[in-house]
C-alpha positions in Angstrom: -46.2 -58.7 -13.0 -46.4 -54.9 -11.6 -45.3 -52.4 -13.1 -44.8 -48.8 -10.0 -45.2 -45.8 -11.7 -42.2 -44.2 -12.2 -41.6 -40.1 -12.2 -39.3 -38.6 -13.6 -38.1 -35.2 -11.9 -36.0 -32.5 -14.4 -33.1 -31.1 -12.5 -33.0 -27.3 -13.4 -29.4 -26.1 -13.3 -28.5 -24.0 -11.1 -27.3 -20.3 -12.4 -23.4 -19.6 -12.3 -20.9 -17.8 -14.1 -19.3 -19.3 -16.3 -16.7 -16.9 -17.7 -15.0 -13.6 -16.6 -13.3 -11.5 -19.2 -11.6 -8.2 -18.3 -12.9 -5.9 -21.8 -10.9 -2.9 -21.2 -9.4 -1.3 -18.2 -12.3 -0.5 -16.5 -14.7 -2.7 -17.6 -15.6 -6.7 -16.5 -18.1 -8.8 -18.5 -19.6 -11.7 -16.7 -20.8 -14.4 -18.7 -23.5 -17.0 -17.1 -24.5 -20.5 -18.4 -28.4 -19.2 -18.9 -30.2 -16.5 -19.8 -30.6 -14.0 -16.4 -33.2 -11.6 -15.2 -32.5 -8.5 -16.2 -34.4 -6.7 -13.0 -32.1 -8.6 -10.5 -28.6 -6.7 -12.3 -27.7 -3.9 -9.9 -24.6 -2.1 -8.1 -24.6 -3.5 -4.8 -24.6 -7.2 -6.0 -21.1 -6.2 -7.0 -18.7 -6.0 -4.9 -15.0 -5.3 -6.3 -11.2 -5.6 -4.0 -7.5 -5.4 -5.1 -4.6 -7.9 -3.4 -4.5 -5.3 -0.5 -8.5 -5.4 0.4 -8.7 -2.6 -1.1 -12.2 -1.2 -2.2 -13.1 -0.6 -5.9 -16.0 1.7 -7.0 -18.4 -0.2 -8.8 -19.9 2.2 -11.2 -22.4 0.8 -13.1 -24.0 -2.9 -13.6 -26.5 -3.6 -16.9 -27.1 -6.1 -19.0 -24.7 -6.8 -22.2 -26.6 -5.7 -25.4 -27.4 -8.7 -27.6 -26.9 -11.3 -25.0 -28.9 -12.5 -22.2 -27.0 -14.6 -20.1 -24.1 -11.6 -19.4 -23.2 -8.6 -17.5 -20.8 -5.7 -18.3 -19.5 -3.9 -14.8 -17.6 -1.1 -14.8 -15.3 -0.2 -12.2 -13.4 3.4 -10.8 -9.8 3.7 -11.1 -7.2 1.2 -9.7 -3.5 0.7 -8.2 -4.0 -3.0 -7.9 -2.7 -5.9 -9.6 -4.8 -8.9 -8.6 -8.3 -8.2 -8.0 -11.6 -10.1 -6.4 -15.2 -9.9 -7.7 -17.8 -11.5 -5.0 -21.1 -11.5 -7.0 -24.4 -11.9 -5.2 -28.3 -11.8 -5.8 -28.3 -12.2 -9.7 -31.2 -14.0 -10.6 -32.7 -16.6 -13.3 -35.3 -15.9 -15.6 -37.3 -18.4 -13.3 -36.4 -16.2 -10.1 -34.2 -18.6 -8.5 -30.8 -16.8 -7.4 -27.1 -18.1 -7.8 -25.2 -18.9 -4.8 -22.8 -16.2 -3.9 -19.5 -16.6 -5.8 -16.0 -15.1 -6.1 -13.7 -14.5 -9.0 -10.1 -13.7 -9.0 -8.3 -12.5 -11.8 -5.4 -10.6 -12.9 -6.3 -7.0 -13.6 -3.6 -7.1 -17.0 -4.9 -5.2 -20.1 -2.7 -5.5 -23.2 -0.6 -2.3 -23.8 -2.0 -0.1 -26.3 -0.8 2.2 -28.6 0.6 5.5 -27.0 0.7 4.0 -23.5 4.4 3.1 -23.3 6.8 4.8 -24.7 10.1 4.8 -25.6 12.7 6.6 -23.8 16.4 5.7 -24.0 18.6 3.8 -25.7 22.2 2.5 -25.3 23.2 0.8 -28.4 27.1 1.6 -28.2 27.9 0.3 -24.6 31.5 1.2 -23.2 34.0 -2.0 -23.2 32.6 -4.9 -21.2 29.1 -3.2 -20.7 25.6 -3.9 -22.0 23.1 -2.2 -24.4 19.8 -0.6 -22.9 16.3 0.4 -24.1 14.4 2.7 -21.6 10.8 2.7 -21.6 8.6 4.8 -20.0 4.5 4.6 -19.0 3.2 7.9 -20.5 -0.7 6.6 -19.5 -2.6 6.7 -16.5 -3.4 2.8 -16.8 -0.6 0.2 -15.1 0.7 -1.7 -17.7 1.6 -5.5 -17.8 5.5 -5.9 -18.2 4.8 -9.5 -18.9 2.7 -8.3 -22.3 5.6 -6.6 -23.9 8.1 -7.7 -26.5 11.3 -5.7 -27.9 12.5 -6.3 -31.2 14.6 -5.0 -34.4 14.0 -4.8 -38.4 16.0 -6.4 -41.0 17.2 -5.2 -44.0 13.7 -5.4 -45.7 12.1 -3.9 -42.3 10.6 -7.3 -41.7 10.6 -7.7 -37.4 13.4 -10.4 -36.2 14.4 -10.9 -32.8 11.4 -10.8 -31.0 11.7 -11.4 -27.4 9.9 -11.3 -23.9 10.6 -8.1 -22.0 9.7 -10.6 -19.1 8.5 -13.7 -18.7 7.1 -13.2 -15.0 4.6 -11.0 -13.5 5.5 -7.3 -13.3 3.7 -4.5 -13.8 4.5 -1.0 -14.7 2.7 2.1 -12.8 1.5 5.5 -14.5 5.0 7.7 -15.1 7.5 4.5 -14.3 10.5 3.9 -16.1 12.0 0.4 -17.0 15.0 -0.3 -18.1 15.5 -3.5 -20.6 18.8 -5.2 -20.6 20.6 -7.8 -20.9 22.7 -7.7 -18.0 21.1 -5.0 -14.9 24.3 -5.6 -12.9 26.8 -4.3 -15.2 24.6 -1.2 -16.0 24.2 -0.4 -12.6 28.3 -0.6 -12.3 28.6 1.8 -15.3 26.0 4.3 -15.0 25.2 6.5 -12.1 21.4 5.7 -10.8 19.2 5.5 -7.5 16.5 3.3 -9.2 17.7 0.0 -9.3 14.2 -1.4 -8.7 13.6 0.0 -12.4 15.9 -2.8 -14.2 14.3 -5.3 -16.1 16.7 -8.3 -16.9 15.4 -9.8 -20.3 16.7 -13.8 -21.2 17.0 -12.8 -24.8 17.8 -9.1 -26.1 17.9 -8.0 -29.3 21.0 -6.9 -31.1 21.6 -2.9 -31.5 24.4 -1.8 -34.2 26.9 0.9 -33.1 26.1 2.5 -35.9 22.4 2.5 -37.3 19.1 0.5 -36.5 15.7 0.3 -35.2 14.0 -0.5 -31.8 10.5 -1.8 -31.8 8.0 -2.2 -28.8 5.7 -4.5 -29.6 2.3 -6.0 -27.3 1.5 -9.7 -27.0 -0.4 -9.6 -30.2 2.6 -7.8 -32.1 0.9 -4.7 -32.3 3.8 -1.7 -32.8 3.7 0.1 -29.7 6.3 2.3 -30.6 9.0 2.4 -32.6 12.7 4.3 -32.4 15.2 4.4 -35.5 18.8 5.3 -34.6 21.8 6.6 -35.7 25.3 7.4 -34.2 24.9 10.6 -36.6 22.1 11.9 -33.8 24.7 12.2 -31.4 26.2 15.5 -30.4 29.1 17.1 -32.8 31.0 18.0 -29.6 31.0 14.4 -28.5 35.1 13.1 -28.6 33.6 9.4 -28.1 30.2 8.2 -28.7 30.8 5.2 -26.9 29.0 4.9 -23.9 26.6 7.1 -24.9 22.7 7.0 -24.8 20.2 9.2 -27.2 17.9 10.2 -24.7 14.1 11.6 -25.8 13.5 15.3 -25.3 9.9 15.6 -25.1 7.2 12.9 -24.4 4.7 14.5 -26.5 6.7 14.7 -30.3 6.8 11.4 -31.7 9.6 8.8 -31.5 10.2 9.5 -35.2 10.8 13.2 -35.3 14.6 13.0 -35.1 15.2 16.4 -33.6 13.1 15.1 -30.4 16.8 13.0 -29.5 20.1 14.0 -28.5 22.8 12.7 -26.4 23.1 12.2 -22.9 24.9 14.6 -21.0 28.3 14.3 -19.6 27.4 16.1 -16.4 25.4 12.9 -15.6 27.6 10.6 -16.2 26.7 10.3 -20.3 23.2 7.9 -19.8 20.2 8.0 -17.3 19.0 4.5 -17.0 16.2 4.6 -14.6 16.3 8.1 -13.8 14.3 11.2 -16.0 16.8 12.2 -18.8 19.2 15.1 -18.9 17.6 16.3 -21.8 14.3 16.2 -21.1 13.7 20.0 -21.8 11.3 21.9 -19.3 7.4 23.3 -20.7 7.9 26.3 -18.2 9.6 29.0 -18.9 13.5 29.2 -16.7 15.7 32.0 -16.7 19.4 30.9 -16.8 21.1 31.1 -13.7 24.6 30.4 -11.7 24.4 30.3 -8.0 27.8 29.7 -6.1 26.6 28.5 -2.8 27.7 29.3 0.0 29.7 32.7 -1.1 31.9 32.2 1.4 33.7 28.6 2.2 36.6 27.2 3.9 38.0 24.0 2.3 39.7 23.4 5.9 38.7 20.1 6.5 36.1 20.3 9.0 33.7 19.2 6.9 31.4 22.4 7.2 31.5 24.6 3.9 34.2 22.4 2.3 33.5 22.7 -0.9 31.8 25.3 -3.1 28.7 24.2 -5.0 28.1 26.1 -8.2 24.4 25.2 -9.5 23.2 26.1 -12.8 19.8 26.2 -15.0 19.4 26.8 -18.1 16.4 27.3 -20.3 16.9 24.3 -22.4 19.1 21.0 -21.8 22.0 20.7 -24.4 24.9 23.8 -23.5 28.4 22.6 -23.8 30.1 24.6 -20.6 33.2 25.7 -19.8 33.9 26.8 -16.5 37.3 28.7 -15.4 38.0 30.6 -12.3 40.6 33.4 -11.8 41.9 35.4 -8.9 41.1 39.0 -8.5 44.5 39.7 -10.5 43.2 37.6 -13.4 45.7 34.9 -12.8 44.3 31.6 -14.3 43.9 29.0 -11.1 41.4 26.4 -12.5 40.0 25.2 -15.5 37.1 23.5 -13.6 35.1 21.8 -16.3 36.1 21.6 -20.6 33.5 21.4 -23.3 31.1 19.0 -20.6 27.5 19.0 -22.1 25.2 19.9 -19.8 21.7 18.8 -18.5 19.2 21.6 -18.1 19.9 22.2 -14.6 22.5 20.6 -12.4 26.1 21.6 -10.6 29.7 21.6 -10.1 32.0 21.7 -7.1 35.5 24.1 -6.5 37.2 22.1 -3.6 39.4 25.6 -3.9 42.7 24.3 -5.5 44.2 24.6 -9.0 44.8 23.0 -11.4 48.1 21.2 -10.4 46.2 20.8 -6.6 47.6 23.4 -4.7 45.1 25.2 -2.1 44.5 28.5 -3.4 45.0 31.7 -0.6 42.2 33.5 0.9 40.5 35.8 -0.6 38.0 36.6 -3.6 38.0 34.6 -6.8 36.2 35.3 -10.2 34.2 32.3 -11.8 33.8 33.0 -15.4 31.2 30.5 -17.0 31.1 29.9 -20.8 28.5 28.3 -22.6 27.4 27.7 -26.1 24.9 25.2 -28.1 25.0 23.7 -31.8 23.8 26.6 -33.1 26.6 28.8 -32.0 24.7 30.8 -29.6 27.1 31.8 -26.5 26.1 33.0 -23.3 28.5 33.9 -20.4 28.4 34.9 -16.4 30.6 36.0 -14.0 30.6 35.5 -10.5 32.5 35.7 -7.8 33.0 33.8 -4.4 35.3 33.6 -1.1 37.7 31.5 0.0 38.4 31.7 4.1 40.0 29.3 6.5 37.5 29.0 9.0 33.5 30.1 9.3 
């Protein structure tokens, strides 16, 4: 009986990656399943694109220190969400090159502290309407909606109520506000705003006292992001109602806990700024106060040219209670046009030219006598004076 020689051939694996992990917000690391040359690891065998084709800088390619089967790449800045790595001409230790290969993955780094923070809050929502909490992205990295959680503290401080912002993809660009809530549609009935797209309708919310409590923004590994603790005590002295009322954030650079960095939204925007920059947010340059009545001449005929007169105003902080009368050149009272309204740091009014019971004034010059004051009792006034005519 013969025995034919028998050989036996090894099969060397061939290289490939086995694992992509996104480090930090510019940086990939590309681990293989055996140890790679280290001369084959350049640039150009990188090649990096967003969900629009887009190109991404590769930066640099080198080895990971301590291992020798992975890669770190770090890439330029990006607006994209989904991203594509085609890797080509990495080698084996024996010299044998991987086939050409392409990764996908979702360019989602976990919110850090000081990235996001928060912005506005609603906790005393008119009859029928919905708390808010306004967030805003004060990095220059997009941040993963879908990696944030909002929650409260208990008696003991413990965090309760811990829920989802969003349970689908979204993703929040550098300087972009969203707006948590339960409901988006009965916000947006309530509140005066132009950035829908900004909503954010959460499954669960967390319950908000009328009176007192604590908002926490949390990451996906419950890391406080930032954290807010209210009280209906923060809101303006002048306020008749605090209902419907949001504490808006002054100043993105004082922390959430300095208490004095909050006041109430103003009533010339309609008392909350969901979506939209907030009344209060107080200016770093320097502005001179100023009334403007534009035109100084108008004719509330009808003809829709000049109608109305528009009387702007800037101030050089947000937070003046106004009041805002105007008088004929006799100094007979004809309209009390605005009562104790607190004001945003720049904004305006309109004189449609009647009085107060809705009779159209005559032609001829009126005075406008503005009054202002803040919490501090400081008062300012300006007069001014416009035209009424009948036709331009």
């Amino acid at each position: 009986m013969w025995v034919d020689d028998i050989s036996v051939i090894q099969l060397v694996p061939e290289l490939f990656i086995q694992k992509l992990s996104l480090i930090n917000s510019n940086t990939i690391t590309l681990t293989f399943n055996k140890p790679i040359n280290p001369s084959s690891i350049h640039s150009e065998n990188f090649r990096l694109t967003d969900e629009n084709h887009q190109n991404i800088s590769i930066t640099q390619a080198t080895p990971t220190k301590g291992s020798d089967k992975s890669v770190e790449v770090s890439f330029g800045k990006t607006d994209g969400f989904e991203l594509s790595l085609s890797i080509s001409g990495i080698s084996d230790l024996s010299g044998k090159t991987m086939r050409p290969d392409t990764k996908l993955f979702s360019y989602t780094i976990s919110p850090e502290v000081g990235s996001i923070l928060i912005n506005e809050i609603l906790f005393n929502p008119f009859a029928g309407g919905v708390d808010f909490v306004e967030l805003v992205n004060v990095s220059e990295q997009i941040i993963p909606v879908q990696r944030l959680k909002l929650a409260t503290r208990n008696d003991t401080l413990a965090l309760k109520q811990i829920y989802p912002v969003s349970t689908e993809k979204r993703y929040l660009k550098p300087g972009e506000f969203l707006v948590c809530t339960k409901d988006p549609t009965i916000l947006a009935s309530q509140y005066i705003t132009c950035n829908p797209a900004s909503f954010c309708a959460m499954k669960s919310f967390p319950t908000f006292s009328d009176d007192a409590g604590t908002v926490v923004l949390l990451n996906d590994s419950l890391v406080v992001l930032d954290e807010f603790s209210y009280s209906v005590k923060m809101h303006s002295p002048f306020l008749a109602d605090e209902e419907g009322v949001s504490l808006e954030r002054i100043s993105l650079e004082k922390p959430s806990s300095d208490r004095s960095n909050w006041a109430s939204a103003t009533a010339s925007v309609g008392f909350a700024t969901p979506g939209l920059p907030n009344s209060q947010m107080g200016s770093e340059t320097e502005i001179q106060d100023e009334i403007t009545p534009e035109p100084k001449a108008f004719s509330p005929n009808g003809d829709g040219y000049n109608d109305e007169l528009i009387l702007s105003f800037q101030f050089d902080k947000p937070g003046y209670i106004a009041n805002v009368q105007i008088f004929d050149t006799a100094g007979r009272h004809v309209r009390f046009l605005v009562k104790n309204q607190s004001l945003a740091q720049e904004g305006s009014w309109k004189w449609d030219g009647s009085s107060d019971s809705g009779q159209k004034q005559n032609i001829g010059v009126y005075i406008i006598l503005v009054e202002v004051f803040d919490q501090e009792g400081h008062t300012k006034t300006f007069k001014k004076t416009c035209t009424l005519t009948d036709q331009l």
